[in-house]
C-alpha positions as CSV (number, residue, x, y, z in Angstrom):
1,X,177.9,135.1,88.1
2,X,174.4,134.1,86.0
3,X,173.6,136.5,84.0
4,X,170.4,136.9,81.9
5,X,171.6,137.0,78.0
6,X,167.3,137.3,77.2
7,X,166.7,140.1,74.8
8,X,165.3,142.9,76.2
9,X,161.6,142.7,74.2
10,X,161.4,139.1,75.9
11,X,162.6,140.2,79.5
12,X,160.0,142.9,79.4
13,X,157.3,140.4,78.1
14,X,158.4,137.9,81.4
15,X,157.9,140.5,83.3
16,X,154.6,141.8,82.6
17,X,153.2,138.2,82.6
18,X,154.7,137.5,86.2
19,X,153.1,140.6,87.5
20,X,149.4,139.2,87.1
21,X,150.5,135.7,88.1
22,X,150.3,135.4,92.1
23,X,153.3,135.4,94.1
24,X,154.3,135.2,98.1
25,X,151.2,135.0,100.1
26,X,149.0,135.2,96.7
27,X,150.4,132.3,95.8
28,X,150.1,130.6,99.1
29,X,146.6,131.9,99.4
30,X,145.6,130.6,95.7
31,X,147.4,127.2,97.0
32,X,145.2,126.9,99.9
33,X,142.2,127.6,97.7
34,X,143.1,124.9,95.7
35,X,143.4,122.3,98.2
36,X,140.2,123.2,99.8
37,X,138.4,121.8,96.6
38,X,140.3,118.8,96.5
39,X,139.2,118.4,100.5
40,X,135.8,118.3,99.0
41,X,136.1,115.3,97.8
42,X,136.5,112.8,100.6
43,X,134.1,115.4,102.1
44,X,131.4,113.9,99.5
45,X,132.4,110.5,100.1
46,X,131.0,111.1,103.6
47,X,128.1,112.7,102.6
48,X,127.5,109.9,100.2
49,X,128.2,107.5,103.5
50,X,125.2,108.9,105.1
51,X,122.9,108.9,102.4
52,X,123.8,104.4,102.0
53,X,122.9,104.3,106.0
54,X,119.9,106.1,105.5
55,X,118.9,103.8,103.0
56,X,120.0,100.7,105.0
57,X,117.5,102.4,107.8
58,X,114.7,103.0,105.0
59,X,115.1,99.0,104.3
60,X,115.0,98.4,108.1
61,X,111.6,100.5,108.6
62,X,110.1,98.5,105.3
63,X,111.4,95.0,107.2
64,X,109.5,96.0,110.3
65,X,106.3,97.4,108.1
66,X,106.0,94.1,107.0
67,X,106.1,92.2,110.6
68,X,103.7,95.1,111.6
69,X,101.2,95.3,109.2
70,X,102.8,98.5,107.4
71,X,100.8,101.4,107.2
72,X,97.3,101.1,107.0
73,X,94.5,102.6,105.5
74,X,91.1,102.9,107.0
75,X,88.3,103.4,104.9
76,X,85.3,102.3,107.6
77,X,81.9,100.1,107.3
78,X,80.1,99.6,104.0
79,X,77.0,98.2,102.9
80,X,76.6,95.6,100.2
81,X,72.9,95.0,98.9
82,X,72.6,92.2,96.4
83,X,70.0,92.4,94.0
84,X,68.6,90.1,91.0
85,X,69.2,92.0,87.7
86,X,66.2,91.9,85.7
87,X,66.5,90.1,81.9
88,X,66.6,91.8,78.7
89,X,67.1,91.8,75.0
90,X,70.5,92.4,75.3
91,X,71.3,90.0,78.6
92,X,68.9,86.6,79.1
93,X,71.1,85.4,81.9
94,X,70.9,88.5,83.8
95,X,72.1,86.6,87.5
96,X,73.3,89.1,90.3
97,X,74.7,92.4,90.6
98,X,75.5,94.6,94.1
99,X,74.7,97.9,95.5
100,X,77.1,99.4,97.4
101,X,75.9,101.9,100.0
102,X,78.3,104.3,102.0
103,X,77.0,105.5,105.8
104,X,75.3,108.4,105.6
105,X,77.8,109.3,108.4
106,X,80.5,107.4,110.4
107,X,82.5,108.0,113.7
108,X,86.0,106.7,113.9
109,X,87.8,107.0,117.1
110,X,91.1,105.5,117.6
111,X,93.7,105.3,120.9
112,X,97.1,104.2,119.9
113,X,100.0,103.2,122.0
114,X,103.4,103.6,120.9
115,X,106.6,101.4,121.4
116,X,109.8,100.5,119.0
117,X,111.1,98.0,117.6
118,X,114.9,97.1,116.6
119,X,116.4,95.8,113.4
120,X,120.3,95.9,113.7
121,X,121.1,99.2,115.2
122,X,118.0,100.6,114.0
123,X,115.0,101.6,116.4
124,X,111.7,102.2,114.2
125,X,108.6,103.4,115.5
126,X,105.3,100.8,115.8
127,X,102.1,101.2,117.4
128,X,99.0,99.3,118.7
129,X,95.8,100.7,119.0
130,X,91.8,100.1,120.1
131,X,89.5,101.7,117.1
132,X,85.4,102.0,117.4
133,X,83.9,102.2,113.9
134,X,79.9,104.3,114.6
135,X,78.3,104.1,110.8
136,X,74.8,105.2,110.1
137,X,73.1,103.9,106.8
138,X,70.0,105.0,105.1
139,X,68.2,103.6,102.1
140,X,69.5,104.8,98.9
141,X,68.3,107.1,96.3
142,X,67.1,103.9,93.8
143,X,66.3,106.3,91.1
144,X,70.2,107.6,90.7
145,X,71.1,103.7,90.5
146,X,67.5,102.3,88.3
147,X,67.4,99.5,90.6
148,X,63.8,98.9,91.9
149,X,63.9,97.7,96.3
150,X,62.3,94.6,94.5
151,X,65.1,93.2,93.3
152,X,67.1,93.5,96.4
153,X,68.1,90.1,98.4
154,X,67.4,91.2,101.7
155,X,68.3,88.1,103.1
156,X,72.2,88.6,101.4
157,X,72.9,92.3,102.7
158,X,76.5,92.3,104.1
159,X,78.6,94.9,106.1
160,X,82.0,95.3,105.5
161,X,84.8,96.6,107.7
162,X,87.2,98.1,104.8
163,X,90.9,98.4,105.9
164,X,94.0,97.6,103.5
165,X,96.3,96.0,105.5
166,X,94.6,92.7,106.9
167,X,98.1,91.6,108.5
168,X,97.6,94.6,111.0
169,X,94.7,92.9,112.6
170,X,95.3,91.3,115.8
171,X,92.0,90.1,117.1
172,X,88.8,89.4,115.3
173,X,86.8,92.2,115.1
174,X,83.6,92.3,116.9
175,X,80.5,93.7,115.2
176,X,77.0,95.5,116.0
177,X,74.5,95.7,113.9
178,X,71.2,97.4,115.2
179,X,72.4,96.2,118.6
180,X,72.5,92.8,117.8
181,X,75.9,91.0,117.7
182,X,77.4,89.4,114.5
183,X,80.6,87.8,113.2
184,X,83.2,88.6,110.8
185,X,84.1,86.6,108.5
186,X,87.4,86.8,106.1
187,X,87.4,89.2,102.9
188,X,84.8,87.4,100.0
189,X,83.5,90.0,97.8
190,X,84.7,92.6,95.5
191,X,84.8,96.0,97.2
192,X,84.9,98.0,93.7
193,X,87.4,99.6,94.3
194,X,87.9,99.4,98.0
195,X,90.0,97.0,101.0
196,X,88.1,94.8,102.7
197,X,89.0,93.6,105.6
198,X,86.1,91.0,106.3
199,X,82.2,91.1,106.0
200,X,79.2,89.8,107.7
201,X,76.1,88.6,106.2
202,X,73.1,90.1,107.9
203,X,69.4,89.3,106.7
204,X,68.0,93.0,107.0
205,X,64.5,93.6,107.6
206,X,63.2,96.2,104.7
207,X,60.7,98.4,106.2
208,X,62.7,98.7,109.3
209,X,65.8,99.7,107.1
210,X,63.4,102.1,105.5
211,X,61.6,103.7,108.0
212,X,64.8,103.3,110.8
213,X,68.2,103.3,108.7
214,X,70.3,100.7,109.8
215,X,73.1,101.0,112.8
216,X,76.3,99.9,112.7
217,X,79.2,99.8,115.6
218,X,82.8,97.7,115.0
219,X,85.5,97.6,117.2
220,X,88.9,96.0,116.4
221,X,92.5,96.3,117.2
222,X,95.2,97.1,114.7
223,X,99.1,97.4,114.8
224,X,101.4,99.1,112.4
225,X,104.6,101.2,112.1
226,X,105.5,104.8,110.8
227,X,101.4,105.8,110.3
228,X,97.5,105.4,110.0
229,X,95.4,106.9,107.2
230,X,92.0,107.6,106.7
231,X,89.9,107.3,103.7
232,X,86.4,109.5,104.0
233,X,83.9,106.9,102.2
234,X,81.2,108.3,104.2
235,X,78.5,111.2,103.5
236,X,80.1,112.8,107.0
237,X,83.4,111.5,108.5
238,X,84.9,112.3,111.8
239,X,88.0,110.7,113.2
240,X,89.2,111.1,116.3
241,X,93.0,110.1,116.8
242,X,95.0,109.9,120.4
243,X,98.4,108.8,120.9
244,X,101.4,109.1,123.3
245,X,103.2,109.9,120.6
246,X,105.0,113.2,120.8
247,X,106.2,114.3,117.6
248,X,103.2,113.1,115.0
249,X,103.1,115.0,111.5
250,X,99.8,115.0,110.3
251,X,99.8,114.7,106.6
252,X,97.1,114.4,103.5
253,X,94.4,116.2,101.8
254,X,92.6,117.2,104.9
255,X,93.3,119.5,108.0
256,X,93.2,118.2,111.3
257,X,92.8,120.5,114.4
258,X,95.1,118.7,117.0
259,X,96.7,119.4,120.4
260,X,100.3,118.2,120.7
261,X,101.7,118.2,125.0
262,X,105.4,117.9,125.3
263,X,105.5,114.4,126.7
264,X,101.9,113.4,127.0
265,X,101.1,113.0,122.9
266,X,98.6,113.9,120.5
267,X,94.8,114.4,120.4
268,X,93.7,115.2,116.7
269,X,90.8,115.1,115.0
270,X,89.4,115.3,111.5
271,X,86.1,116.7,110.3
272,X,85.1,116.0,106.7
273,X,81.5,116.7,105.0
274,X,79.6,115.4,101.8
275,X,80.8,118.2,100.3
276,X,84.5,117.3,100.2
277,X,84.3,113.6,99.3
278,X,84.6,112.1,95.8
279,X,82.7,108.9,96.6
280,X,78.9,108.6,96.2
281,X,76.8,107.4,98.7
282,X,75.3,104.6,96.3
283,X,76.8,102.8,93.2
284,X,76.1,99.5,91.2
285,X,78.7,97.2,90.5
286,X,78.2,97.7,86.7
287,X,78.6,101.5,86.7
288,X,81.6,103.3,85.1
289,X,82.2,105.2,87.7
290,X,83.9,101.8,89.8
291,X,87.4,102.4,87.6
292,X,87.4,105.9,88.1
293,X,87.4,106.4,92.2
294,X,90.6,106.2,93.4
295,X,90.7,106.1,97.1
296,X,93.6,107.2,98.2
297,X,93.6,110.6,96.3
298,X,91.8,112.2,99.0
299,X,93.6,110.0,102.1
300,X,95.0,111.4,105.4
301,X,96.5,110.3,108.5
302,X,99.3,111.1,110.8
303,X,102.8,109.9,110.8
304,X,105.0,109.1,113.6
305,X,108.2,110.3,113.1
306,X,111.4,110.8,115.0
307,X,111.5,114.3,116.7
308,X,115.6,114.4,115.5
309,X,116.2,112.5,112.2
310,X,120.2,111.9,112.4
311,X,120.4,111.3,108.3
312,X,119.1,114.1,107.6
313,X,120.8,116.6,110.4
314,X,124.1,115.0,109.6
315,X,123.4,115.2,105.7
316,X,122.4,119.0,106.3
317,X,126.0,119.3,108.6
318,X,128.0,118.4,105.7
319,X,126.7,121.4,103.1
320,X,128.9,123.3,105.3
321,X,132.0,121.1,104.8
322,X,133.7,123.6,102.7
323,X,132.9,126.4,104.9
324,X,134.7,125.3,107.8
325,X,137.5,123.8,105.5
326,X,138.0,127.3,104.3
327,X,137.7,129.0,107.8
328,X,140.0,126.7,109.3
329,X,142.4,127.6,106.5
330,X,142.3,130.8,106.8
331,X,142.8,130.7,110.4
332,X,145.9,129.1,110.0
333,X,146.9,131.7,107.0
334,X,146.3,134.5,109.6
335,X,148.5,132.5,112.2
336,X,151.6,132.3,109.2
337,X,151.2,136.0,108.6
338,X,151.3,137.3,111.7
339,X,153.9,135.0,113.0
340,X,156.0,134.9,110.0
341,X,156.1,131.2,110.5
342,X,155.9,129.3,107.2
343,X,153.7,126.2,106.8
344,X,154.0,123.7,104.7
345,X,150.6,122.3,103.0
346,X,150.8,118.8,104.3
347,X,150.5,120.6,107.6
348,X,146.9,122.5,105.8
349,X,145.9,118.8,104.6
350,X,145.9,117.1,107.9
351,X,144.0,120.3,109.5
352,X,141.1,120.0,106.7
353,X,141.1,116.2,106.9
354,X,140.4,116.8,111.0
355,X,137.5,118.9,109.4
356,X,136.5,116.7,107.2
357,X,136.2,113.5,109.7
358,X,134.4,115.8,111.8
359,X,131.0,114.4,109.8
360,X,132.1,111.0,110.3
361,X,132.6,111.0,113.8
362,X,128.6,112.7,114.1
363,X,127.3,110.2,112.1
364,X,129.0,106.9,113.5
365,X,128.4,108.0,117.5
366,X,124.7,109.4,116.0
367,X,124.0,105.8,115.4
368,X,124.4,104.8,119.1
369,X,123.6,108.0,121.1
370,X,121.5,111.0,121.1
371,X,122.6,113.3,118.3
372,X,122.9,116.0,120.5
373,X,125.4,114.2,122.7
374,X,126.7,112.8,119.5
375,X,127.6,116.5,118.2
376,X,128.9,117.4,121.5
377,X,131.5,114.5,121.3
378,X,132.1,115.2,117.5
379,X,133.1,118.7,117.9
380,X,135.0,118.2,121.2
381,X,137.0,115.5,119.6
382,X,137.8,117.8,116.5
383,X,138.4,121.3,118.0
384,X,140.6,119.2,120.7
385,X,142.4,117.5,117.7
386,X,143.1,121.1,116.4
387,X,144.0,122.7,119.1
388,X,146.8,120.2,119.9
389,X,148.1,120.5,116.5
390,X,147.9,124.0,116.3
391,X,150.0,124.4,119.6
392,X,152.4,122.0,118.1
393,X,153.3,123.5,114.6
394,X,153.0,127.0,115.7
395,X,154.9,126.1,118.6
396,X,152.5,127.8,120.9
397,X,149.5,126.9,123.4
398,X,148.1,130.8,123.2
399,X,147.9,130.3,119.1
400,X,146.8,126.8,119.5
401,X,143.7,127.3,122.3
402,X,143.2,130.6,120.2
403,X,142.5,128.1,117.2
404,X,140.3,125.4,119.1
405,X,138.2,128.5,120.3
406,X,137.7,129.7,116.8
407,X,136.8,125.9,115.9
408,X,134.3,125.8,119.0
409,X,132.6,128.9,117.7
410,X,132.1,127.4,114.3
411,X,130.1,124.2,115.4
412,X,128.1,126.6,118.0
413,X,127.0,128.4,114.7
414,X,126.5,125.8,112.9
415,X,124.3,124.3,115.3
416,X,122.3,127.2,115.7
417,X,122.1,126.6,111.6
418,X,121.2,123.1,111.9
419,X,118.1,123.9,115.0
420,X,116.5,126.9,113.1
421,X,115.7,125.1,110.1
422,X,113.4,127.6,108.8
423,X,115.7,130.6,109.7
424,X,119.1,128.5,108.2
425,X,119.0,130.5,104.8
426,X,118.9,133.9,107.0
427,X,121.3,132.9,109.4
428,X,124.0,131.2,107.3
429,X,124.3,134.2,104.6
430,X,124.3,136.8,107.4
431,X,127.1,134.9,109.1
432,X,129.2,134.2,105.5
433,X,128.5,138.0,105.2
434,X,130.0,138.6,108.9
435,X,132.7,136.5,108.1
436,X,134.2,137.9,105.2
437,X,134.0,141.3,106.1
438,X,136.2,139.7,108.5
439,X,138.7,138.4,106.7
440,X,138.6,141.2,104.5
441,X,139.6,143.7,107.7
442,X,142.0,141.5,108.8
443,X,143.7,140.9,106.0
444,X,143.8,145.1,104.6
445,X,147.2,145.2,105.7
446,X,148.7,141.9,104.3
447,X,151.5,142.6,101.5
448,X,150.3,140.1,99.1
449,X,153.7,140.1,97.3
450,X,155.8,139.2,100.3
451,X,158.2,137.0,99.3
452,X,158.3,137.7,95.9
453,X,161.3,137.4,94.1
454,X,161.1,140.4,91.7
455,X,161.5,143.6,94.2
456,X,159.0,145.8,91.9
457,X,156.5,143.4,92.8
458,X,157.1,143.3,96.7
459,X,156.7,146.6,96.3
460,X,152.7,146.4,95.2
């Protein structure tokens, strides 16, 4: 017979520590807890797996950029005066200087036809499109510049068609000036500042430039990926912007009132006055101001993105990894109570590694397939996996379809999580709060102590 030869004082010190130490199903239920924070980890290693393909995807969209002519910016026609700089004490060899003169206003309208291209497994958007450039230009105020009409080279004036990216170019542009045709030639001359894209010379007659402005029309096509952006170098801009293109995000400093039809595209357009631009209609290339404008502080445009971005969907998924680890757990915890059946926590590891695969499964058949279909077939997979499992170790089909319902209602609420984007917060506390209250009902009647070896403490 064992008997305890403990003094007394030390038997009654045991046994005050064991009774706030958890025991029976507190112990099982602190186990569990335990082992759903080491679940975390390979839970994060996923996460982690779709943050490195959403980089590999980032690398593929710059890889097409570059074939495509990346994402240019349009800043529109500009007018280049040379003049002769007049000699003084301080400068005897005076030679040439510019005058750079912004339309007064300018029309952009651009059509642009979407398509894809495909590097690996990767689809990125591209487009094509026909622009028509409509600039008016006016003589300039020559007392905010103290540069007399004298000393202007008429002969020299030169329009420029100002866009970044030359690469997305695919024809050569064609050019109107006062009706008359002209040619573009490549970029030659410092733009201060701005892109140029080519420039024509044009002798310009002065007192027809004074008394009638000078008209200016340019059409040309360009190709890109991802997005267009405008630059308003004008007095007044408007740009007019239609595309097949279903799911555009319009982005920058300016708004654009747009129409967007499910399946037809986008029609948007952008209004911008004198009043909201930061670039003078007339400036000298000796002024101060040239290293001060930066143009693409007041840029916008519109983006073409994917309507479902599987990265970031997926990525959003896993935040709940630990929720479902936990529910599935408790699930199973329920089950063991209820039908006295012990489990052992191998059986608990295999369940939450089910879970846990649950976001690799999305993100691999993602890649290939819609992500819709891709979650359908992740779930199914899973909850099937469970429910099999479940019927096996509690050696019944009831408890075991009763567990791959409970799994099904889980991914139904977290889709509804992942679709409501700006309602997720709401929705996701509301549901934690649902669910506990929950647990906390079913679980009112539960002997924690069950078990236990010390009889007092079975007793509660």
């Amino acid at each position: 017979m064992n008997f305890d030869s403990r003094p007394l004082s030390e038997k009654s010190k045991s046994s005050a520590i064991t009774k706030f130490l958890p025991s029976g199903y507190g112990l099982k239920f602190f186990t569990i807890a335990l082992l759903s924070l080491v679940l975390l980890f390979p839970a994060s290693l996923i996460k982690g797996l779709v943050q490195e393909r959403n980089f590999f995807k980032k690398e593929a969209e710059r890889d097409v950029a570059t074939i495509m002519g990346g994402h240019p910016k349009i800043q529109g026609l500009i007018l280049t005066l040379p003049y002769k700089i007049l000699p003084s004490e301080n400068n005897r060899d005076p030679g040439e200087g510019r005058i750079q003169v912004l339309p007064t206003s300018l029309n952009i309208k651009g059509n642009l036809k979407s398509d894809h291209r495909h590097k690996g497994i990767y689809s990125i958007p591209v487009y094509s499109g026909d622009f028509e450039f409509a600039g008016e230009f006016s003589q300039p105020d020559w007392s905010s510049i103290d540069v007399s009409p004298d000393q202007v080279i008429w002969s020299k004036a030169i329009i420029s068609l100002c866009i970044n990216e030359v690469r997305g170019i695919t024809e050569s542009p064609k050019l109107l000036i006062n009706g008359v045709p002209h040619i573009f030639s490549p970029p030659s001359i410092d733009m201060m500042g701005l892109s140029e894209a080519g420039n024509s010379m044009s002798a310009i007659n002065r007192d027809d430039f004074f008394k009638n402005g000078l008209s200016v029309s340019a059409t040309v096509k360009i190709h890109g990926s991802e997005g267009i952006y405008f630059t308003p170098v004008a007095g007044d801009s408007k740009i007019e912007i239609s595309s097949d293109w279903d799911s555009p995000s319009f982005v920058g400093d300016f708004a654009a009132t747009h129409t967007i039809k499910e399946g037809e595209g986008f029609n948007a357009v952008w209004s911008v006055s004198r009043f909201n631009t930061t670039f003078p209609l007339v400036r000298v290339s000796n002024s101060d101001l040239n290293s001060r404008i930066n143009p693409d502080k007041s840029k916008f445009g519109v983006e073409f993105h994917e309507s479902v971005d599987r990265y970031v969907l997926t990525e959003r998924a896993s935040k709940y990894a630990l929720l479902f680890i936990v529910m599935t757990f408790s699930a199973f915890f329920l089950f063991e109570v209820v039908s006295k059946q012990r489990l052992h926590m191998i059986q608990y590891l295999f369940a939450g590694l089910a879970i846990c695969l649950f976001y690799l499964l999305l993100l691999s058949i993602s890649e290939h397939v819609a992500f819709q279909f891709a979650y359908i077939c992740a779930a199914l997979f899973t909850a099937i996996c469970v429910t099999l499992y479940s019927s096996a170790i509690f050696k019944s089909t009831s408890r075991g379809i009763l567990m791959g319902s409970f799994l099904g209602i889980l991914y139904g609420y977290l889709w509804i999580l992942l679709q409501a984007e700006n309602f997720s917060l709401l929705f996701g506390s509301v549901g934690l709060f649902t669910i506990l209250c929950t647990l906390m009902y079913l679980t009112r009647n539960v002997n924690w102590f069950q078990h236990s070896e010390n009889p007092d403490l079975a007793k509660g």
